[in-house]
DRENLOKE-533351 format. One line per field, with one value per residue: y, z negated, x negated of N, C-alpha, C in turn; residue in one letter; residue number from 1. Coordinates in nm, 3 decimals, always signed. Atoms other than C-alpha are relative to their C-alpha. Last residue first. Layout:
<recs>
npy <- (Y  ...)
npz <- (Z  ...)
npx <- (X  ...)
capy <- (Y  ...)
capz <- (Z  ...)
capx <- (X  ...)
cpy <- (Y  ...)
cpz <- (Z  ...)
cpx <- (X  ...)
code <- (A  ...)
pos <- (NUM  ...)
</recs>
This chain:
<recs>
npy <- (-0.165  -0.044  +0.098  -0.063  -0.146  +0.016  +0.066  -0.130  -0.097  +0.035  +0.020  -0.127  -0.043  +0.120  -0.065  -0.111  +0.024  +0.047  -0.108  -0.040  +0.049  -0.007  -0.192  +0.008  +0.086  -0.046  -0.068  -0.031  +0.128  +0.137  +0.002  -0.056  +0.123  +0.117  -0.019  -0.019  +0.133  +0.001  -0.121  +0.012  +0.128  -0.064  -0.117  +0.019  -0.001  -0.092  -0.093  +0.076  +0.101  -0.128  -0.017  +0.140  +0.077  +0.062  -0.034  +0.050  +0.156  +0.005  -0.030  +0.114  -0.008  +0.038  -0.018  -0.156  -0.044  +0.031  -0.076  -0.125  -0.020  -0.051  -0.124  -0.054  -0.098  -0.151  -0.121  -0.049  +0.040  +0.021  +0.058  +0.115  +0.151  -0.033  +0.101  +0.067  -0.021  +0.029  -0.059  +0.033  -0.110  -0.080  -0.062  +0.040  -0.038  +0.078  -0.081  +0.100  -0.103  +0.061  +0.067  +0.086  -0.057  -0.073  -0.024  -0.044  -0.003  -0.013  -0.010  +0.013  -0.094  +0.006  -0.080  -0.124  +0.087  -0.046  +0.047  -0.041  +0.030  -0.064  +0.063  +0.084  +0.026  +0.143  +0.056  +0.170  +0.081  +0.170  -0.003  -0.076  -0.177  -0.055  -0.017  -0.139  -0.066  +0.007  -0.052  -0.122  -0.079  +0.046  -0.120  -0.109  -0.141  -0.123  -0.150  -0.119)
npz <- (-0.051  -0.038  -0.132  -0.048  -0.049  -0.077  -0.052  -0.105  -0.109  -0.125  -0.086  -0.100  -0.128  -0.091  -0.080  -0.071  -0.104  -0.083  -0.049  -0.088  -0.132  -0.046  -0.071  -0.094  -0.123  -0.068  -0.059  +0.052  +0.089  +0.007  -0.111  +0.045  +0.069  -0.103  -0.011  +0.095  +0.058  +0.064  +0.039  +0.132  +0.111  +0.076  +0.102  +0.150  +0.041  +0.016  +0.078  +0.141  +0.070  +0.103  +0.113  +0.062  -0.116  -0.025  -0.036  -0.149  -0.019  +0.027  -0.135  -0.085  -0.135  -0.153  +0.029  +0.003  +0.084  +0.128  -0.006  +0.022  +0.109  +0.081  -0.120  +0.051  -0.079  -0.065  -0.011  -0.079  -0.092  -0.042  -0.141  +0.007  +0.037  +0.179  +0.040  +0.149  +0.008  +0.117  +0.037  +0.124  +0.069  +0.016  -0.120  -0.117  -0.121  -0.104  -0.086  -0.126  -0.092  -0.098  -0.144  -0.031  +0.102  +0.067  +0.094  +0.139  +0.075  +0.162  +0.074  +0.162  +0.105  +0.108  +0.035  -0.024  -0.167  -0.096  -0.126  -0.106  -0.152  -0.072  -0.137  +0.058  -0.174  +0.007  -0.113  +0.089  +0.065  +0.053  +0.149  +0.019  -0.015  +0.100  +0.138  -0.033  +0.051  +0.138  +0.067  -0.039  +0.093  +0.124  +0.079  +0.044  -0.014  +0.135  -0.079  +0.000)
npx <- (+0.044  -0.089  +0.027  +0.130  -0.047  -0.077  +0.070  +0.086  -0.099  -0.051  +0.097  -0.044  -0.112  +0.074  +0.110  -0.014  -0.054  +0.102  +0.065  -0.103  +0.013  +0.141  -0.039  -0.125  +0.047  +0.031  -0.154  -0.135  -0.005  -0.051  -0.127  -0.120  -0.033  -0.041  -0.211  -0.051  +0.006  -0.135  -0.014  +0.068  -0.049  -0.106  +0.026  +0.024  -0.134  -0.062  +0.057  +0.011  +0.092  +0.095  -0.022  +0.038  +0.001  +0.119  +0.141  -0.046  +0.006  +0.155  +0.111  -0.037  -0.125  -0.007  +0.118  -0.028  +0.047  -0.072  -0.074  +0.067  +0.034  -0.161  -0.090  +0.002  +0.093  -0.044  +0.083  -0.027  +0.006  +0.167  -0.002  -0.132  -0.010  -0.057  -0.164  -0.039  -0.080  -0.063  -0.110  -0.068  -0.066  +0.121  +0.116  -0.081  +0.108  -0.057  +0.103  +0.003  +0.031  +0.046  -0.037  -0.114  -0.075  +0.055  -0.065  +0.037  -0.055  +0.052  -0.017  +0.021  -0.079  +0.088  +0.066  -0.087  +0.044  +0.109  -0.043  +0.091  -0.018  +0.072  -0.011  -0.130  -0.060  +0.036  -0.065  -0.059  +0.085  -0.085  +0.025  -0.113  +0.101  +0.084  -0.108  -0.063  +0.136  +0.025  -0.135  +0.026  +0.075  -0.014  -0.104  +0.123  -0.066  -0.050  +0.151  -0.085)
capy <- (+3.620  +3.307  +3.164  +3.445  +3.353  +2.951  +3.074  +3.353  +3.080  +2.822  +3.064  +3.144  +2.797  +2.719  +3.052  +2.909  +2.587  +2.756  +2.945  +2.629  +2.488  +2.744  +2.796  +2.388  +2.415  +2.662  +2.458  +2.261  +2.257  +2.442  +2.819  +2.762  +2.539  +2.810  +3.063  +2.924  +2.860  +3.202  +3.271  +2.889  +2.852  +3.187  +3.066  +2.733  +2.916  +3.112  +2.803  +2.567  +2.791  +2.959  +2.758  +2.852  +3.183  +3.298  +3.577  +3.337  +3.357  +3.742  +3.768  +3.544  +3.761  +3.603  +3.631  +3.697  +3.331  +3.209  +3.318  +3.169  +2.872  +2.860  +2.882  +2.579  +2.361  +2.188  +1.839  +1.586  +1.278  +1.414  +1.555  +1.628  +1.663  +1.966  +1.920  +2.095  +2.099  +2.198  +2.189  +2.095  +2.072  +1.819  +1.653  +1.657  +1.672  +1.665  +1.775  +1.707  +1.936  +1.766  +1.941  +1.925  +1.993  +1.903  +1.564  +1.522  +1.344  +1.314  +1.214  +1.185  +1.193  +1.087  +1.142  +0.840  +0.521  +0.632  +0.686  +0.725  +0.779  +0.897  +0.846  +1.015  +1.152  +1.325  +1.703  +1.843  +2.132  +2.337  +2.630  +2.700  +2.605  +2.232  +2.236  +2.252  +1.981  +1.731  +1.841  +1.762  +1.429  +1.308  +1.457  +1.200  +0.909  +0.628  +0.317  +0.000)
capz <- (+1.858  +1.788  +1.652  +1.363  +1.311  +1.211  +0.963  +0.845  +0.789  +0.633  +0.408  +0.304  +0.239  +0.034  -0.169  -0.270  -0.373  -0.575  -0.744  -0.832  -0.942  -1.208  -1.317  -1.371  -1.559  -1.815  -1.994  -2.121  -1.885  -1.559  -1.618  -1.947  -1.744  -1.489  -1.758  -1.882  -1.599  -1.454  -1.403  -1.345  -1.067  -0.931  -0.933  -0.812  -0.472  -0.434  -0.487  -0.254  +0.044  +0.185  +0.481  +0.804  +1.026  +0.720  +0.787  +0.718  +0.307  +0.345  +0.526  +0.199  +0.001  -0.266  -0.684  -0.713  -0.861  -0.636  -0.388  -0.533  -0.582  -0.241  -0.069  -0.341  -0.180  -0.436  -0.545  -0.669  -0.798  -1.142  -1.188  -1.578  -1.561  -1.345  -0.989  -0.780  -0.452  -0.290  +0.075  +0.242  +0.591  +0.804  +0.955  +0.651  +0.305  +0.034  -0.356  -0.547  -0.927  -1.191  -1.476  -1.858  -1.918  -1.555  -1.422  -1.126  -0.783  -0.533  -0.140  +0.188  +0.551  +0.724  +1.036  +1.047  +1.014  +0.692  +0.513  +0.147  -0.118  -0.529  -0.831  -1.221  -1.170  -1.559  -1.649  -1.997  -1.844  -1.597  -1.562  -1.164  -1.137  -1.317  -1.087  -0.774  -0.883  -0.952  -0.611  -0.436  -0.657  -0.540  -0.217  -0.111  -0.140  -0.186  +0.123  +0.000)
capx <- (+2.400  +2.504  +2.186  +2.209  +2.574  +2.455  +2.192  +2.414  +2.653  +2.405  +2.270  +2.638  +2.680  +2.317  +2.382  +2.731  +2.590  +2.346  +2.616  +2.852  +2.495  +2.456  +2.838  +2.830  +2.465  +2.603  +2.790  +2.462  +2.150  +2.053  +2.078  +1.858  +1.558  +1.578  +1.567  +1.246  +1.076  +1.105  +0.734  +0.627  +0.909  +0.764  +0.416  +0.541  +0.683  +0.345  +0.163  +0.365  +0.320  +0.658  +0.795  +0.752  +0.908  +1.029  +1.292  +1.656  +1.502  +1.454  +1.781  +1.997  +1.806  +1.577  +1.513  +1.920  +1.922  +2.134  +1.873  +1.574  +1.784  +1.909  +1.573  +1.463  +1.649  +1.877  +1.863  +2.139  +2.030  +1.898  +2.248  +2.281  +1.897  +1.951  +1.750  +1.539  +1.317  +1.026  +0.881  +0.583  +0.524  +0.278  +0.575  +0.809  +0.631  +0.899  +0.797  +1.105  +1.124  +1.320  +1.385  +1.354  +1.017  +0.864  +1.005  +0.829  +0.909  +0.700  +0.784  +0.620  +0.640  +0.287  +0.348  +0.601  +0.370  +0.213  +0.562  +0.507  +0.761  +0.727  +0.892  +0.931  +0.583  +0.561  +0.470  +0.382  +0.107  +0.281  +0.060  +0.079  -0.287  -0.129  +0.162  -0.049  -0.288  +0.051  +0.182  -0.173  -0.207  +0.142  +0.120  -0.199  +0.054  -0.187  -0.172  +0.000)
cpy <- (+0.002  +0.107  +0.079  -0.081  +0.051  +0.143  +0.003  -0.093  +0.091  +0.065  -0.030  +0.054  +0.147  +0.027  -0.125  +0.072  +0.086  -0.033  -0.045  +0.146  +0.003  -0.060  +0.018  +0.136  +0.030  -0.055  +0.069  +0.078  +0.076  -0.142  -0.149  +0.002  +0.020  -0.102  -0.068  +0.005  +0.009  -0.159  -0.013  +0.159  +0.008  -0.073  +0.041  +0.119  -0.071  -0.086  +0.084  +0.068  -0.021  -0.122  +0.058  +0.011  -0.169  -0.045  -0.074  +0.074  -0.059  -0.158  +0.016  +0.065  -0.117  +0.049  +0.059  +0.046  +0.124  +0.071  +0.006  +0.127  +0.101  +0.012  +0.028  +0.133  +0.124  +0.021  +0.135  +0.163  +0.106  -0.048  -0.030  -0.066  -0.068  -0.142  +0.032  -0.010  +0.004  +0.020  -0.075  +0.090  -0.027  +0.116  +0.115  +0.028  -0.058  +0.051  -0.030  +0.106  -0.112  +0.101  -0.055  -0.067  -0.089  +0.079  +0.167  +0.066  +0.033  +0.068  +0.003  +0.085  -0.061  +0.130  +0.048  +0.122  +0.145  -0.011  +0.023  -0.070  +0.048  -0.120  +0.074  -0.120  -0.089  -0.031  -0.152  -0.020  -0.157  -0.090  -0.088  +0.056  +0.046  +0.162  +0.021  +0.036  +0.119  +0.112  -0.003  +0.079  +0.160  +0.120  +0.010  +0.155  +0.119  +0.094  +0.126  +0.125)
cpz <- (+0.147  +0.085  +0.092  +0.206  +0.039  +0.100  +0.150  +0.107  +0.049  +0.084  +0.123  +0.079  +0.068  +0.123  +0.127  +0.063  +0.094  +0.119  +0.103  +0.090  +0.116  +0.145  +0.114  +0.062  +0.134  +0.153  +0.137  +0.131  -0.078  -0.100  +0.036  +0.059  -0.120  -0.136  +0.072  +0.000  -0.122  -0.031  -0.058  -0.085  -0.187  -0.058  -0.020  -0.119  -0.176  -0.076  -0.050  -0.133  -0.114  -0.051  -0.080  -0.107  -0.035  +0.149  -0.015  +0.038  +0.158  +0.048  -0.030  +0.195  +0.049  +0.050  +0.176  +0.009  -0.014  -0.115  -0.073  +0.029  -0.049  -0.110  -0.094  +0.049  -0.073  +0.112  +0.065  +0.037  +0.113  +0.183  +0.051  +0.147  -0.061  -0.054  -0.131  -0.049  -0.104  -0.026  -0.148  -0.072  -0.100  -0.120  -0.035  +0.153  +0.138  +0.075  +0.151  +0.043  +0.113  +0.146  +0.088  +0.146  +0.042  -0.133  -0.067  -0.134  -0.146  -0.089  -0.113  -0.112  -0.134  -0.087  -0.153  -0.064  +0.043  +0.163  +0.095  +0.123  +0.090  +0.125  +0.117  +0.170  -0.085  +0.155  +0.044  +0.187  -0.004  -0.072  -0.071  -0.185  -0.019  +0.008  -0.087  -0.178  -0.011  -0.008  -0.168  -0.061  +0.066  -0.093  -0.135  -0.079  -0.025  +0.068  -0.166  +0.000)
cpx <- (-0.116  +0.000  +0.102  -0.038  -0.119  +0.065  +0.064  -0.104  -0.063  +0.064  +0.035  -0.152  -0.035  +0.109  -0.014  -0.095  +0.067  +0.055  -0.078  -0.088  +0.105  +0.017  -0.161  +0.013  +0.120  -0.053  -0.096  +0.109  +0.166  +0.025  +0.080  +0.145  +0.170  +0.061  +0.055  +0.187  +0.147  +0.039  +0.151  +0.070  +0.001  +0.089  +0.107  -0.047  -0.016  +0.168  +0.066  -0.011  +0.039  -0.150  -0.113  +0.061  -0.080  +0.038  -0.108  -0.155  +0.003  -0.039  -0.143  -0.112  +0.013  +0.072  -0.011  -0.187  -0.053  -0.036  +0.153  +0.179  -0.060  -0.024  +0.099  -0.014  -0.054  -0.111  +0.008  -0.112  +0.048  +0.018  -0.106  +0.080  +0.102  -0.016  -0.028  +0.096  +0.077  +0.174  +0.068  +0.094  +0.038  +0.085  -0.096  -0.101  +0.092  -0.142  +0.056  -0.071  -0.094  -0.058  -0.043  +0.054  +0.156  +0.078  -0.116  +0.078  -0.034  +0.094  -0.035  +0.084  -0.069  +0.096  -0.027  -0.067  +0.138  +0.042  -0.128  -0.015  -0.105  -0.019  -0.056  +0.015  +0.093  +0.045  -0.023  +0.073  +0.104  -0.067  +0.092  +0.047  +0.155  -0.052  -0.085  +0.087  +0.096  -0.140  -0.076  +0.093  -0.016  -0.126  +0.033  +0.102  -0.135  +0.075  +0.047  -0.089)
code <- (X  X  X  X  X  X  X  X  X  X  X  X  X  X  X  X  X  X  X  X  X  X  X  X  X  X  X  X  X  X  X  X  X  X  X  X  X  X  X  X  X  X  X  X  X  X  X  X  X  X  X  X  X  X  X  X  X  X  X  X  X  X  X  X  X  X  X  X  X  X  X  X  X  X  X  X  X  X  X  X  X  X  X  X  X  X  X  X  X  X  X  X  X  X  X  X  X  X  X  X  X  X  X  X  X  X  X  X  X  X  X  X  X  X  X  X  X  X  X  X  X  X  X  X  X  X  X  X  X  X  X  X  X  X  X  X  X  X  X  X  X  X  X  X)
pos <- (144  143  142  141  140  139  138  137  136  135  134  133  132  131  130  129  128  127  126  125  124  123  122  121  120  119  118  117  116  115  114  113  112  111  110  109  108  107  106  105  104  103  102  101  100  99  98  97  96  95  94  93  92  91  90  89  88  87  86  85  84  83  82  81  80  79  78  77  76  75  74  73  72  71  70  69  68  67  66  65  64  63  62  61  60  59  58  57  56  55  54  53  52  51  50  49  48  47  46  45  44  43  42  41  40  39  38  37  36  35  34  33  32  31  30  29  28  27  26  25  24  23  22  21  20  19  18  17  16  15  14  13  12  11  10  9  8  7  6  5  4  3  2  1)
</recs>
Protein backbone atom coordinates (compact mmCIF):
# COMPACT_ATOMS: atom_id res chain seq x y z
CA UNK A 1 0.00 0.00 0.00
CA UNK A 2 1.72 3.17 -1.23
CA UNK A 3 1.87 6.28 1.86
CA UNK A 4 -0.54 9.09 1.40
CA UNK A 5 1.99 12.00 1.11
CA UNK A 6 -1.20 14.57 2.17
CA UNK A 7 -1.42 13.08 5.40
CA UNK A 8 2.07 14.29 6.57
CA UNK A 9 1.73 17.62 4.36
CA UNK A 10 -1.82 18.41 6.11
CA UNK A 11 -0.51 17.31 9.52
CA UNK A 12 2.88 19.81 8.83
CA UNK A 13 0.49 22.52 7.74
CA UNK A 14 -1.62 22.36 10.87
CA UNK A 15 1.29 22.32 13.17
CA UNK A 16 2.87 26.05 11.37
CA UNK A 17 -0.79 27.00 11.64
CA UNK A 18 -0.60 26.30 15.62
CA UNK A 19 -2.81 23.37 15.97
CA UNK A 20 -1.07 21.32 18.44
CA UNK A 21 -3.82 18.43 19.97
CA UNK A 22 -4.70 17.03 16.49
CA UNK A 23 -5.61 13.25 15.59
CA UNK A 24 -5.83 11.52 11.70
CA UNK A 25 -9.31 10.15 12.21
CA UNK A 26 -8.92 8.46 8.31
CA UNK A 27 -7.27 8.97 5.29
CA UNK A 28 -7.61 7.79 1.18
CA UNK A 29 -5.07 7.25 -1.47
CA UNK A 30 -5.62 6.86 -5.13
CA UNK A 31 -2.13 6.32 -6.92
CA UNK A 32 -3.70 5.21 -10.14
CA UNK A 33 -6.01 8.40 -10.47
CA UNK A 34 -3.48 11.42 -10.36
CA UNK A 35 -2.87 10.87 -7.24
CA UNK A 36 -6.40 11.93 -5.51
CA UNK A 37 -6.20 11.85 -1.88
CA UNK A 38 -7.84 12.14 1.40
CA UNK A 39 -7.00 13.14 5.33
CA UNK A 40 -9.09 13.44 7.83
CA UNK A 41 -8.29 15.22 11.26
CA UNK A 42 -10.05 15.64 14.22
CA UNK A 43 -8.64 19.03 15.55
CA UNK A 44 -10.17 19.93 19.18
CA UNK A 45 -13.54 19.25 18.58
CA UNK A 46 -13.85 19.41 14.76
CA UNK A 47 -13.20 17.66 11.91
CA UNK A 48 -11.24 19.36 9.27
CA UNK A 49 -11.05 17.07 5.47
CA UNK A 50 -7.97 17.75 3.56
CA UNK A 51 -8.99 16.65 -0.34
CA UNK A 52 -6.31 16.72 -3.05
CA UNK A 53 -8.09 16.57 -6.51
CA UNK A 54 -5.75 16.53 -9.55
CA UNK A 55 -2.78 18.19 -8.04
CA UNK A 56 -5.24 20.72 -5.91
CA UNK A 57 -5.83 20.95 -2.42
CA UNK A 58 -8.81 21.89 -0.75
CA UNK A 59 -10.26 21.98 2.90
CA UNK A 60 -13.17 20.99 4.52
CA UNK A 61 -15.39 20.95 7.80
CA UNK A 62 -17.50 19.20 9.89
CA UNK A 63 -19.51 19.66 13.45
CA UNK A 64 -18.97 16.63 15.61
CA UNK A 65 -22.81 16.28 15.78
CA UNK A 66 -22.48 15.55 11.88
CA UNK A 67 -18.98 14.14 11.42
CA UNK A 68 -20.30 12.78 7.98
CA UNK A 69 -21.39 15.86 6.69
CA UNK A 70 -18.63 18.39 5.45
CA UNK A 71 -18.77 21.88 4.36
CA UNK A 72 -16.49 23.61 1.80
CA UNK A 73 -14.63 25.79 3.41
CA UNK A 74 -15.73 28.82 0.69
CA UNK A 75 -19.09 28.60 2.41
CA UNK A 76 -17.84 28.72 5.82
CA UNK A 77 -15.74 31.69 5.33
CA UNK A 78 -18.73 33.18 3.88
CA UNK A 79 -21.34 32.09 6.36
CA UNK A 80 -19.22 33.31 8.61
CA UNK A 81 -19.20 36.97 7.13
CA UNK A 82 -15.13 36.31 6.84
CA UNK A 83 -15.77 36.03 2.66
CA UNK A 84 -18.06 37.61 -0.01
CA UNK A 85 -19.97 35.44 -1.99
CA UNK A 86 -17.81 37.68 -5.26
CA UNK A 87 -14.54 37.42 -3.45
CA UNK A 88 -15.02 33.57 -3.07
CA UNK A 89 -16.56 33.37 -7.18
CA UNK A 90 -12.92 35.77 -7.87
CA UNK A 91 -10.29 32.98 -7.20
CA UNK A 92 -9.08 31.83 -10.26
CA UNK A 93 -7.52 28.52 -8.04
CA UNK A 94 -7.95 27.58 -4.81
CA UNK A 95 -6.58 29.59 -1.85
CA UNK A 96 -3.20 27.91 -0.44
CA UNK A 97 -3.65 25.67 2.54
CA UNK A 98 -1.63 28.03 4.87
CA UNK A 99 -3.45 31.12 4.34
CA UNK A 100 -6.83 29.16 4.72
CA UNK A 101 -5.41 27.33 8.12
CA UNK A 102 -4.16 30.66 9.33
CA UNK A 103 -7.64 31.87 9.31
CA UNK A 104 -9.09 28.52 10.67
CA UNK A 105 -6.27 28.89 13.45
CA UNK A 106 -7.34 32.71 14.03
CA UNK A 107 -11.05 32.02 14.54
CA UNK A 108 -10.76 28.60 15.99
CA UNK A 109 -12.46 29.24 18.82
CA UNK A 110 -15.67 30.63 17.58
CA UNK A 111 -15.78 28.10 14.89
CA UNK A 112 -15.58 25.39 17.44
CA UNK A 113 -18.58 27.62 19.47
CA UNK A 114 -20.78 28.19 16.18
CA UNK A 115 -20.53 24.42 15.59
CA UNK A 116 -21.50 22.57 18.85
CA UNK A 117 -24.62 22.61 21.21
CA UNK A 118 -27.90 24.58 19.94
CA UNK A 119 -26.03 26.62 18.15
CA UNK A 120 -24.65 24.15 15.59
CA UNK A 121 -28.30 23.88 13.71
CA UNK A 122 -28.38 27.96 13.17
CA UNK A 123 -24.56 27.44 12.08
CA UNK A 124 -24.95 24.88 9.42
CA UNK A 125 -28.52 26.29 8.32
CA UNK A 126 -26.16 29.45 7.44
CA UNK A 127 -23.46 27.56 5.75
CA UNK A 128 -25.90 25.87 3.73
CA UNK A 129 -27.31 29.09 2.70
CA UNK A 130 -23.82 30.52 1.69
CA UNK A 131 -23.17 27.19 -0.34
CA UNK A 132 -26.80 27.97 -2.39
CA UNK A 133 -26.38 31.44 -3.04
CA UNK A 134 -22.70 30.64 -4.08
CA UNK A 135 -24.05 28.22 -6.33
CA UNK A 136 -26.53 30.80 -7.89
CA UNK A 137 -24.14 33.53 -8.45
CA UNK A 138 -21.92 30.74 -9.63
CA UNK A 139 -24.55 29.51 -12.11
CA UNK A 140 -25.74 33.53 -13.11
CA UNK A 141 -22.09 34.45 -13.63
CA UNK A 142 -21.86 31.64 -16.52
CA UNK A 143 -25.04 33.07 -17.88
CA UNK A 144 -24.00 36.20 -18.58
Amino acid sequence: MAVNPLVQHAANLLRAAGFDDVELKCEKYDTQHFGNAEAVFRVGSLLIRFQRERAQDFVDLASPSRPEEFHQFDDVDIAMGWKSVEAVLAKREPEDLGSVLTRLARNFAHLEEAFSGEQERFTRARVEKAAKSRGEAFVARLRR
